[in-house]
C-alpha positions in Angstrom: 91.4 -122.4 31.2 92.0 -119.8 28.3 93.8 -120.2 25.4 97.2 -118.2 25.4 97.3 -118.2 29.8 100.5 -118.5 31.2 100.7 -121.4 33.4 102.7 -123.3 35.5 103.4 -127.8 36.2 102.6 -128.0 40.1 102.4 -132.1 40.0 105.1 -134.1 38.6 103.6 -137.1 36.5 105.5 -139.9 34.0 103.6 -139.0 31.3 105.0 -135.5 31.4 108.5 -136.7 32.7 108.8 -138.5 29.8 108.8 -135.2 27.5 111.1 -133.4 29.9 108.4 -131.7 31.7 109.0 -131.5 35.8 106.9 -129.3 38.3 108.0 -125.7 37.9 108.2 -125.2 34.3 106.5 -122.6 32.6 104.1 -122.4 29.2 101.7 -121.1 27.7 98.1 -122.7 27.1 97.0 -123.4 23.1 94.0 -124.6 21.8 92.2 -123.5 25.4 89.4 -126.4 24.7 89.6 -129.1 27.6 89.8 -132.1 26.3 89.2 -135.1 28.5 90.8 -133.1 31.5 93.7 -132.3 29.3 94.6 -128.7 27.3 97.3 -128.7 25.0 100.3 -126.3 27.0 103.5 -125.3 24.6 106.2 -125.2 28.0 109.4 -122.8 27.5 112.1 -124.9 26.5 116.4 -123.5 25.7 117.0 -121.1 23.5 119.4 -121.9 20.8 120.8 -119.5 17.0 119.2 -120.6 14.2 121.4 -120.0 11.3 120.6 -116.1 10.4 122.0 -116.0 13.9 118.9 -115.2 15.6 117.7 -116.9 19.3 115.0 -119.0 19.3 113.1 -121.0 22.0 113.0 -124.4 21.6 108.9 -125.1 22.6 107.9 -128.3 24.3 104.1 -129.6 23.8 102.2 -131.9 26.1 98.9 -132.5 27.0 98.7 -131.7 30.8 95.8 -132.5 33.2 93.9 -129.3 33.9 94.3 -130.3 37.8 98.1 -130.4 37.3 98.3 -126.7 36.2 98.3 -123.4 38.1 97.7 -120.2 36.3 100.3 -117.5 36.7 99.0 -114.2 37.1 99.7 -111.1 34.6 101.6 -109.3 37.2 104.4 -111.9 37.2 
C-alpha cells in the first residue's frame, strides 16, 4: 500500500471501534511501510474553526490491518 493512498475501513474491528473508526470511513495512508500487517491510516474526522476562524479537520490515527482496507481509486 503507498504512502498518501486514499483508502477506505471495509471490516469493522474493536480495536478500531474503540478510536471511533467504523466500516466506511475514509483516510489517507502515512508512513506506507507495513508493519506487522498494519500501516498507519490518518481517517477524515469533523471539521471544526480554529480561532483565526479558519476550518480545520479534526484527523483520526489508527493502525489498521492491511486486509481491512480497500484502496479508493483517483477517479473518486
Amino acid at each position: 500500500m503507498k504512502e498518501l493512498a486514499r483508502v477506505e475501513l471495509i471490516k469493522d474491528r474493536a480495536e478500531y471501534a474503540q478510536r471511533g473508526i467504523k466500516v466506511g470511513h475514509k483516510g489517507t495512508v502515512m508512513l506506507g511501510d507495513e508493519r506487522n500487517g498494519y500501516v498507519l491510516v490518518f481517517f477524515d474526522g469533523e471539521y471544526y474553526k480554529n480561532k483565526y476562524g479558519a476550518m480545520i479537520m479534526r484527523e483520526i490515527d489508527v493502525g489498521v490491518r492491511v486486509e481491512d482496507l480497500k484502496v479508493i481509486p483517483d477517479n473518486e
